[in-house]
C-alpha positions as CSV (number, residue, x, y, z in Angstrom):
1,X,108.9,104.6,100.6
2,X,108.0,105.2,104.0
3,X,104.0,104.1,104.8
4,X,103.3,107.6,106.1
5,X,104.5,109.0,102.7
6,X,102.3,106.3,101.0
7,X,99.3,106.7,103.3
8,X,99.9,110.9,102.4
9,X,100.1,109.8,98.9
10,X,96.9,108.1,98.3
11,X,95.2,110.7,100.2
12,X,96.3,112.7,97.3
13,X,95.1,110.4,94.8
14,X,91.6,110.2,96.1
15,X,91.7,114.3,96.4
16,X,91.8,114.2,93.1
17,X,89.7,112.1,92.5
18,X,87.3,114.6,94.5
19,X,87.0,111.3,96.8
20,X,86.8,112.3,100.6
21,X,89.2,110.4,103.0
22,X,87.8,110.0,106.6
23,X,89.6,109.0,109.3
24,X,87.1,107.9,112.5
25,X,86.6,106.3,115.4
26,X,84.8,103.0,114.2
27,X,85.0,101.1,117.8
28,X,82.6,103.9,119.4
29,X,79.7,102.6,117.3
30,X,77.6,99.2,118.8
31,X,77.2,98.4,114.6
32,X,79.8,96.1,112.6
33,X,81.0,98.9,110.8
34,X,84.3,98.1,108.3
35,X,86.9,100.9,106.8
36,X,86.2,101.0,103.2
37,X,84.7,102.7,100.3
38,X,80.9,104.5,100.7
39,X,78.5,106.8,99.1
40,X,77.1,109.8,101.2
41,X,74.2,111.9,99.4
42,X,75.6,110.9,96.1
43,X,79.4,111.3,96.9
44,X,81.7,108.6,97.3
45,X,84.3,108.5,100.5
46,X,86.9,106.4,102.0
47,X,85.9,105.8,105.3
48,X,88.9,104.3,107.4
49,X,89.0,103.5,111.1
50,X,91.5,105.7,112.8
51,X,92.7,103.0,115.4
52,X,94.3,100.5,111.9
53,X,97.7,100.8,111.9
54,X,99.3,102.4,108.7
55,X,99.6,99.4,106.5
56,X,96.2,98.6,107.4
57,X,95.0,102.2,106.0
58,X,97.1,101.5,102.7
59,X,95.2,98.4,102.7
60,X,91.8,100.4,102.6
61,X,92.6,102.8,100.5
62,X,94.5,100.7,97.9
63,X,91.3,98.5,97.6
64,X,88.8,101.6,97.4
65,X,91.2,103.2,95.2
66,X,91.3,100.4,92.7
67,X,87.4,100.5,92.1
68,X,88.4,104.1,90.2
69,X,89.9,104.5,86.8
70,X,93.4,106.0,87.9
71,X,95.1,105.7,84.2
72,X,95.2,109.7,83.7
73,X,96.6,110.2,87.3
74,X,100.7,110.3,88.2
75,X,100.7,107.2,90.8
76,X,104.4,107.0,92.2
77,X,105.8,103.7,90.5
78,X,106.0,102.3,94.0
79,X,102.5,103.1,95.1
80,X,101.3,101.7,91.3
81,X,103.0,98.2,92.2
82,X,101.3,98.3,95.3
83,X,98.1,98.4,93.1
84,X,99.2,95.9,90.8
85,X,100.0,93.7,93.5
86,X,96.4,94.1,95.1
87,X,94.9,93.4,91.5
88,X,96.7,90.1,91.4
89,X,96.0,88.7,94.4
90,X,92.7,89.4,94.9
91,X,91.2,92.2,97.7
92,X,91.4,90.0,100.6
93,X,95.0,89.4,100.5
94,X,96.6,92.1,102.8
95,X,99.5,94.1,101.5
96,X,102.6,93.7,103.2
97,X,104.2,97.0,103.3
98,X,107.4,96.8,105.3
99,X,108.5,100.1,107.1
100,X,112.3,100.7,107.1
101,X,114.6,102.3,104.7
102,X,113.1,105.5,102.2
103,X,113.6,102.6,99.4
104,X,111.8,100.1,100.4
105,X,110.9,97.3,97.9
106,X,108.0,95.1,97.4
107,X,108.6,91.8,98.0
108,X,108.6,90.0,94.1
């Protein structure tokens, strides 16, 4: 899978989820602000700088994601290894999510 189809995907996920993906400008701001997971006025959003480059977004959402029970979604089998592989290693680990081919695999 390409990271733009993945990135698309999880935006569907949290759509569903009736979580609100944000893409903004984070540098602008004088604050330490980091792209992750928030509540606004009782609603929860994903809120990821625009300037991270793609696998960097996956990252975010794949972490914000994975604080929500996802069992009675469809999650493509790729895009669900991602999440396993983010469970097993812990949050801070990055991904590594290689651009190329349509059928990309995970590394094992």
């Amino acid at each position: 899978m390409k990271e733009s189809e993945i990135l698309q995907h999880l935006e569907e996920i949290a759509e569903k989820l009736a979580i609100k993906v944000q893409q903004v400008n984070l540098r602008k701001d004088y604050y330490n602000l980091k792209s992750g997971l928030c509540k606004v006025k009782g609603e929860y959003r994903i809120i990821v700088d625009k300037h991270l480059h793609l696998s960097e977004k996956i990252d975010v959402l794949i972490d914000a994601l994975g604080e929500f029970d996802l069992e009675g979604l469809y999650i493509n089998p790729y895009v669900r290894r991602l999440f396993e592989k983010r469970s097993a290693a812990g949050s801070s680990v990055p991904l590594i999510v290689e651009s190329g081919p349509a059928d990309t695999r995970p590394s094992p």
